[in-house]
N, C-alpha and C positions, 0 to 999 in steps of 0.2 A: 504493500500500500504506500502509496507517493505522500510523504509528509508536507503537512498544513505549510509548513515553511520552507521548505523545497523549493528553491529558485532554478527558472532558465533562463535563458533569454532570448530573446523572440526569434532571432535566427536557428535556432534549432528547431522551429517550427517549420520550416522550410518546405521539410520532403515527410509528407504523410507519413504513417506506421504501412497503408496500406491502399493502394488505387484500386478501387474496381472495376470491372469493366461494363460498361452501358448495360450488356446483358446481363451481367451480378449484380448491377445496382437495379433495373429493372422487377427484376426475382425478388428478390429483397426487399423492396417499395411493396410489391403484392400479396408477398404472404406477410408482411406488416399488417395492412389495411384488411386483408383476410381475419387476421387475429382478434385485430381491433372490433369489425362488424361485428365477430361471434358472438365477444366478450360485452357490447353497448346492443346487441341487438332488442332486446328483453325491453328493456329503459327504451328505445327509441319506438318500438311498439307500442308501448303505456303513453310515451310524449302525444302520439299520435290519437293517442282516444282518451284523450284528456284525465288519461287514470293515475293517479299518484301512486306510492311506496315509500314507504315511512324510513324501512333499512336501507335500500339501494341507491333511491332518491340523493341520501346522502354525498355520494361520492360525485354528484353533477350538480351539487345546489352548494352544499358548504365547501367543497371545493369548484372552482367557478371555471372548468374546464372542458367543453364540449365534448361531443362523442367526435365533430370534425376535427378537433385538435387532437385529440388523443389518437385519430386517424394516419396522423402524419408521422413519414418516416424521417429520420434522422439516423446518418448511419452513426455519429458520434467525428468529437472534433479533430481526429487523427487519422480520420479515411478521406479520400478524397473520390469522385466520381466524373464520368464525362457530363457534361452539359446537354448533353443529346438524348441522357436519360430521362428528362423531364421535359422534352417535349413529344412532340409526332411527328410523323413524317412530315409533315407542312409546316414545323415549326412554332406551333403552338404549345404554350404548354397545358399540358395537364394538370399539375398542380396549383394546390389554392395556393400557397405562400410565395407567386411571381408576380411581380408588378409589370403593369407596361414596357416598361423597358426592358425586360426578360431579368432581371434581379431577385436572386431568391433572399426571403428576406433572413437575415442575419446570417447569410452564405457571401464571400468572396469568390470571384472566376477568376482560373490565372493558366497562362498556359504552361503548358510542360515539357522541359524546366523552366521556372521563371526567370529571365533575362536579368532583375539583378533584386536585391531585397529580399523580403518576405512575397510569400505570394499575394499577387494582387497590386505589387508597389513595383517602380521603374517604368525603362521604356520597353516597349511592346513590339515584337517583329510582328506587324497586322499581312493579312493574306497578299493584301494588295501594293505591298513595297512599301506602302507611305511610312511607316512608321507610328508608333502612337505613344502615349505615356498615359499611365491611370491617374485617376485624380485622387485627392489627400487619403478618400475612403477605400480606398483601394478597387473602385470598380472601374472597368473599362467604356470611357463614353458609348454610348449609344451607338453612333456609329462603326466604331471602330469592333464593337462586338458583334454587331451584325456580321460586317464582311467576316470575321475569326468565326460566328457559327457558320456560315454559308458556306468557307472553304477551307476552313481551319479545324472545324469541329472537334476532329479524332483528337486532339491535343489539348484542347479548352477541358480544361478540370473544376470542380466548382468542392469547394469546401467550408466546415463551420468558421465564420470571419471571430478565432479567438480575440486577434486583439481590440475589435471594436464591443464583446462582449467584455473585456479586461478593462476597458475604459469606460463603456457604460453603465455597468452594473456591477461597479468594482466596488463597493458598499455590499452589497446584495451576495455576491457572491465569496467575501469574505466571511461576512454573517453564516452562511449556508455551509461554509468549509466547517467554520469554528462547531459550529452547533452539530453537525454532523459528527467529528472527529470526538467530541468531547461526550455525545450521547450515546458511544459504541461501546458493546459491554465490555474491552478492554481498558476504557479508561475510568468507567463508571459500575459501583455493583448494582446490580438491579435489587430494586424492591416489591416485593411481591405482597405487601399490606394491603391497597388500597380499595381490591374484591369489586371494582365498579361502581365504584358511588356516589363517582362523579354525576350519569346520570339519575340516581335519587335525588341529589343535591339539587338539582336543578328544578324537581317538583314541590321542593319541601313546603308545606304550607301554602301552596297556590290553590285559589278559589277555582270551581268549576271552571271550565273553559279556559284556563287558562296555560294548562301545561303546554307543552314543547309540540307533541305529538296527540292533538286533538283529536285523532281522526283513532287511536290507539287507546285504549280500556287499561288502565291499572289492576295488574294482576289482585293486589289488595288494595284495601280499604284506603281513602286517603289519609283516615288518623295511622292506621297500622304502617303507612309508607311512610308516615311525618317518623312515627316511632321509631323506625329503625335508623333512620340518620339520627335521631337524637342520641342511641343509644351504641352506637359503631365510631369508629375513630377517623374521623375525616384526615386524609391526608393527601390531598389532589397537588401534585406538584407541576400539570401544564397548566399553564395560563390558558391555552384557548381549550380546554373543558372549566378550568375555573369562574373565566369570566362571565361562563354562563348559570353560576350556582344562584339562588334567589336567596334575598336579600339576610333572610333569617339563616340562612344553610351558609353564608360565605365567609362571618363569623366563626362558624365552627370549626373551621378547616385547621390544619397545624401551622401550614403556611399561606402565605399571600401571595404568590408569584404572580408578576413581571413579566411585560414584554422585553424588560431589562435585564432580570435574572432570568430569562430564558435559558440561557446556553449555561448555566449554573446548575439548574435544578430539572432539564428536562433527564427522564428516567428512563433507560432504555428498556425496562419490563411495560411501561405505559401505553397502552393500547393506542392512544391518541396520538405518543410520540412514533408507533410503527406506524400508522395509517399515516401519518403527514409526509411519509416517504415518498409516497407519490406529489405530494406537493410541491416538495423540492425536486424529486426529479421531475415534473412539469416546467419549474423553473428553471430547470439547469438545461433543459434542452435548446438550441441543437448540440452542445455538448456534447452530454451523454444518447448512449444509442437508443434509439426508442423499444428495441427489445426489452433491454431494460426498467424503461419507464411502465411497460404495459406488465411486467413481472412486479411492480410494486404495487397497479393499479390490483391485478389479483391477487396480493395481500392486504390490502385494504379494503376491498370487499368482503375477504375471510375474516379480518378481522371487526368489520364493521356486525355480522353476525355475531360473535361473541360481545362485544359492548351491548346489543339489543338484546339478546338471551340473558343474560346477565340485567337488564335495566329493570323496572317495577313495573315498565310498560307488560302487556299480556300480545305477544306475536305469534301466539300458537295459531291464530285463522290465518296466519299466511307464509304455514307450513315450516315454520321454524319452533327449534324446542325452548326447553325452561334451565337457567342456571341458577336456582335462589338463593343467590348472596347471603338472607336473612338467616341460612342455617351452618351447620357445620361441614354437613356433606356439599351445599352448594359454594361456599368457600375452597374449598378443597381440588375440586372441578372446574373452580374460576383458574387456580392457582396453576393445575396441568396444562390447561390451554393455553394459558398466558406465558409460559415458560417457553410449552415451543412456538409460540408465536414471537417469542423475545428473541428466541437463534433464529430462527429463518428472517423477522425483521434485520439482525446484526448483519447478514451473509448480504442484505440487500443494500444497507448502508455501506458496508465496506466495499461492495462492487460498484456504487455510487461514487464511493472517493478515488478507489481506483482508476475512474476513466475521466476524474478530473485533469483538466493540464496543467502542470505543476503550476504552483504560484511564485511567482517574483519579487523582487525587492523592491 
């Protein structure tokens, strides 16, 4: 695994880990979006008949990421691919993420090898003799990339533009390293206390109508549901389950975390910290490869099951079972779940940081 402070410099960036060829990246784009339909097909069926889901719902509303984005390949930012892959025969592309000018967004085209620089920077031997040079962002004018697809093609390479993601979102993606690196169960011991109660927390004392998931029946009583938070030991340490505890329940908690104490106190046994893997690998892309991404999106949907079996909510009409937190044996069953869902989230974090590109000074 490449450490958080692992410096290069941009010139090593030069020549991919690995070029594909028009037909490997072709293949590759297909049974992507293959994966992706299988996986969103359900959800975009329900979109269509106006029908909700209280569990899965999740994964396209609290996280605000379409089934078209989640659709897009990315091979990761150390491959590089022809330009001719993402169009047709007439030159169109097929992809959403190309603007008019044939630019894929947050990709640079460069030809191979590139003539001097990082790829996408210096001057340009274009088809047509004249010569050309790219501008600051490293993309090739309008014109000059026409003539290079029309008789250059086989050579225009198009790849993730790292250093315009290094300087854009160079905040962002600091944050995401640290948080990531520091929530990994080699650096942090998991805690296996906290049995789901974040979502109890979140109904404690709310009048009629007003919980989280209205459309969802509380297994018990709303005094029985108040009692068991009152009587179990709050210890919610992510902020975005806490921030949703009501008003009487947030009080109780051991801690108060922080979008500041974040990268402190996030717990790698935390259901809520496996599921936001996919959030960041959404954010990390084009980055990271989107196999990857769609491998965290189906941990967070397996884990989104456990958080709602586990909640006070009653999901048995929509064919899911019971975890009751409130007993002994339901604690216990929280705790096996949660374990291996703690290594299989850690193997996904760590293959996240891995196909980060080192960071610099």
């Amino acid at each position: 695994m490449s450490s958080p402070t692992q410096a290069m410099s941009s010139s090593t960036l030069e020549s991919p880990a690995r070029v594909l060829s028009a037909e490997e990246a072709s293949r590759a784009r297909r049974e992507h979006e293959e994966r992706a339909d299988a996986l969103t097909a359900a959800h975009r069926e329900r979109r269509l008949r106006g029908q909700k889901h209280p569990v899965e719902d999740f994964l396209f509303t609290y996280y605000p990421f379409s089934p078209a984005k989640l659709r897009r390949w990315h091979p990761g930012w150390d491959v590089a691919y022809p330009v001719t892959a993402d169009v047709d025969a007439r030159g169109a592309a097929f992809i959403t993420d190309v603007d008019d000018a044939g630019h894929r967004s947050w990709y640079l085209d460069y030809l191979d090898p590139p003539s001097a620089g990082r790829p996408g920077a210096g001057s340009w031997d274009t088809a047509d003799g004249t010569g050309g040079t790219a501008g600051h962002d490293g993309r090739l004018p309008h014109r000059e990339a026409d003539v290079l697809l029309r008789q250059k093609a086989d050579v225009l390479l198009r790849r993730a533009d790292v250093e315009r993601y290094r300087r854009d979102r160079a905040s962002a993606l600091t944050f995401m390293r640290r948080l990531l690196s520091a929530s990994s169960l080699s650096s942090r011991r998991p805690q296996f206390g906290c049995f789901g109660l974040h979502e109890w927390a979140m109904v404690h004392r709310v009048q009629e109508g007003e919980q989280r998931h209205e459309n969802l029946p509380l297994r018990l009583s709303q005094a029985e549901t108040d009692q068991v938070v009152e009587r179990e030991n709050l210890v919610c340490s992510h902020i975005d389950a806490f921030r949703f505890f009501t008003p009487s329940a947030a009080p109780r908690n051991a801690m108060q975390p922080t979008r500041e104490t974040q990268v402190e106190l996030d717990n790698p046994a935390c259901l809520h910290v496996g599921m936001d893997l996919y959030k960041w690998a959404m954010k990390l892309t084009p980055l990271i490869p989107s196999g990857l991404v769609l491998d965290c999106f189906e941990h967070a949907r397996e884990t989104r099951v456990l958080d709602m079996e586990a909640s006070p909510y009653d999901v048995r009409p929509l064919g899911y079972g019971v975890v009751p937190i409130e007993t002994a044996s339901g604690k216990a069953e929280y705790v096996r779940r949660q374990r291996g869902l703690a290594e299989r989230a850690d193997a996904l974090r760590s293959r996240t940081l891995d196909h980060l590109p080192p960071a610099i000074d």
